[in-house]
N, C-alpha and C positions, 0 to 999 in steps of 0.2 A: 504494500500500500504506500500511496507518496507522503514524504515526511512533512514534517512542516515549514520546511524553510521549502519545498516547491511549492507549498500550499499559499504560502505569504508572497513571492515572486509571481505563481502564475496569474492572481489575481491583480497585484498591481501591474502588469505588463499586458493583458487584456483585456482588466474590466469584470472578470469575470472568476466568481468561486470555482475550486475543483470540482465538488460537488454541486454547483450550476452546468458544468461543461461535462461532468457524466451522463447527465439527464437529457444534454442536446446529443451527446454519442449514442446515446441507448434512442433516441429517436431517428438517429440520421444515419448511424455508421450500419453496414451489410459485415455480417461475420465472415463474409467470404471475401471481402476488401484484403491484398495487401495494404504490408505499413506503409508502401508510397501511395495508395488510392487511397488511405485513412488521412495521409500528411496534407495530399493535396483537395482533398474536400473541406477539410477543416480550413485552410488555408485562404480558398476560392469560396467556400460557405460565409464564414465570418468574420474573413478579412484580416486574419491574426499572419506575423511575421511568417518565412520560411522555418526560423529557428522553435518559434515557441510549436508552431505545427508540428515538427518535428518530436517536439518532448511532450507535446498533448499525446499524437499519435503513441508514443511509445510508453506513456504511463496508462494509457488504456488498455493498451495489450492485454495483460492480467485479465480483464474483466471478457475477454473474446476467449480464456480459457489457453492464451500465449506464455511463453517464459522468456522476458525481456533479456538479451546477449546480459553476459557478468552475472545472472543470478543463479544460485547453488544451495542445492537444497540443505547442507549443513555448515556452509560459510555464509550465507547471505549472498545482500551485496558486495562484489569483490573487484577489484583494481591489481594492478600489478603494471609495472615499469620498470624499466630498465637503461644504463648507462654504461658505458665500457670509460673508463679514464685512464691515464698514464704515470701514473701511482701507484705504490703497493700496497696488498692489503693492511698490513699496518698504518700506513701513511694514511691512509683512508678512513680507517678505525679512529687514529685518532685524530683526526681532521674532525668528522663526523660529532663525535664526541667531547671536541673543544670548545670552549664560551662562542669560538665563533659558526661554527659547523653547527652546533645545538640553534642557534639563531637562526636557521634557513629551515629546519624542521618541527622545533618546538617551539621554539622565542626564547627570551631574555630568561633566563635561569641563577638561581642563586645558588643551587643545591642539584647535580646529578649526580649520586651516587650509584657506578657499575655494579651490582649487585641483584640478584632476585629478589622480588618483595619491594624492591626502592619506589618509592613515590616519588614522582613530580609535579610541579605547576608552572606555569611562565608567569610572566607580567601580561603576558596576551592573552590566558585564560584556558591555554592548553593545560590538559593534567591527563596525569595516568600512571599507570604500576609495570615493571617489569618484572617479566614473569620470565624470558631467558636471556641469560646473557654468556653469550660465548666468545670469547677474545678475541677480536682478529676474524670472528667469520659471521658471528649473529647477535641482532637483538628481539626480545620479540616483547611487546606492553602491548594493554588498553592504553586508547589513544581517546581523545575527547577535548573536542571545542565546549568553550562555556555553555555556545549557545542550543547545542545537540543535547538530545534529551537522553541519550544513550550514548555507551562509547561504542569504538569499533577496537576492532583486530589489528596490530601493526609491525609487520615485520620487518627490518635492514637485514640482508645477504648480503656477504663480501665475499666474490668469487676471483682468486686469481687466474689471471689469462697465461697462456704461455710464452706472450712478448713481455711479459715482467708488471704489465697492468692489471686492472681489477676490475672486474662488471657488479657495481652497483644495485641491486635488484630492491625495489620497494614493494610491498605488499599488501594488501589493507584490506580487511574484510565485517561483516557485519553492520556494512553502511546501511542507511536510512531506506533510499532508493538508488533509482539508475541514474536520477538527477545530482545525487549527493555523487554518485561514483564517477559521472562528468566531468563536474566538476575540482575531486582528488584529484582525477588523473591530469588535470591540465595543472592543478598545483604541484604536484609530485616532478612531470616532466620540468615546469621552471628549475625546482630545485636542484635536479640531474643535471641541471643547463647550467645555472649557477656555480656547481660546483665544478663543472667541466672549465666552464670560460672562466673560471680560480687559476684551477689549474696549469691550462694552457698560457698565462699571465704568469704563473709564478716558473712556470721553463723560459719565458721571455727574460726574466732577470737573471737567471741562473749564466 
């Protein structure tokens, strides 16, 4: 079902409740409609963006008896990404895990202790518990924005490569919806990006 924060966007961005725009799909939408015949009736019907059609389309799915791409019936909704860098796993670890590398994925921190069980919180409102932590190759916590009513799943993988680099892997599961998992995945990729064009900066001075 869609979380709140779609519920809050889709209505400011069309005018219109979730549960107003079920009501016009259950009167308008053919169960036999592909997602591009559902994207583009909604779209051509009542005049909404290409974009929000798109995420109407696909938060109804469910209700035609569909299983929207990312969701799993015992991780939720799930995300995953990935970055290959020119670092080693260590360098990496503890990049990741320094005042400044914690800033790209959790926010300003006063307090991360490596250990299972550690709590944290940002000044951003980020918190959560690590439940594995493996040196050099894993971490896995509940992850949770202030404004999410639930946490999710969060896992960092640090894969060495055989040119002496490391692939980056993000993980996230037990999000809201496929809207919440949209948008991880385009916050996720920034940070992959971030840390890359770090990276490639800090061999420019070497």
């Amino acid at each position: 079902m869609p979380g709140a924060l779609f519920k809050e966007n889709v209505r400011m961005e069309t005018g219109t409740t979730w549960e107003e725009w079920v009501v016009k799909l259950r009167q308008s939408v053919s169960e036999l409609w592909s997602h591009e015949e559902i994207r583009d009736h909604i779209c051509g019907c009542y005049g909404v963006s290409g974009e929000w059609g798109e995420w109407l389309a696909a938060m109804y799915a469910p209700y035609l008896g569909r299983t929207p791409v990312g969701v799993t019936k015992d991780a939720g909704v799930q995300i995953g990404v990935r970055k290959t860098v020119a670092i080693s796993a260590p360098q990496a670890w503890n990049y990741l895990t320094s005042r400044e590398g914690l800033a790209l994925w959790i926010g300003s921190v006063s307090l991360f202790p490596l250990e299972k069980g550690a709590e944290f919180a940002s000044a951003e409102g980020i918190t959560g518990k690590l439940t594995v932590v493996d040196p050099f190759r894993k971490l896995r916590m509940t992850w949770k924005r202030k404004e999410w009513p639930n946490p999710s799943r969060l896992q960092l993988t640090l894969t060495a490569t055989k040119s002496g680099g490391t692939t980056i892997s993000i993980h996230q599961e037990m999000l809201d919806d496929v809207y919440m998992r949209d948008l991880m995945r385009r916050e996720w990729e920034s940070v992959l990006n971030r840390i890359q064009e770090m990276d490639a900066e800090e061999h420019k001075r070497v």
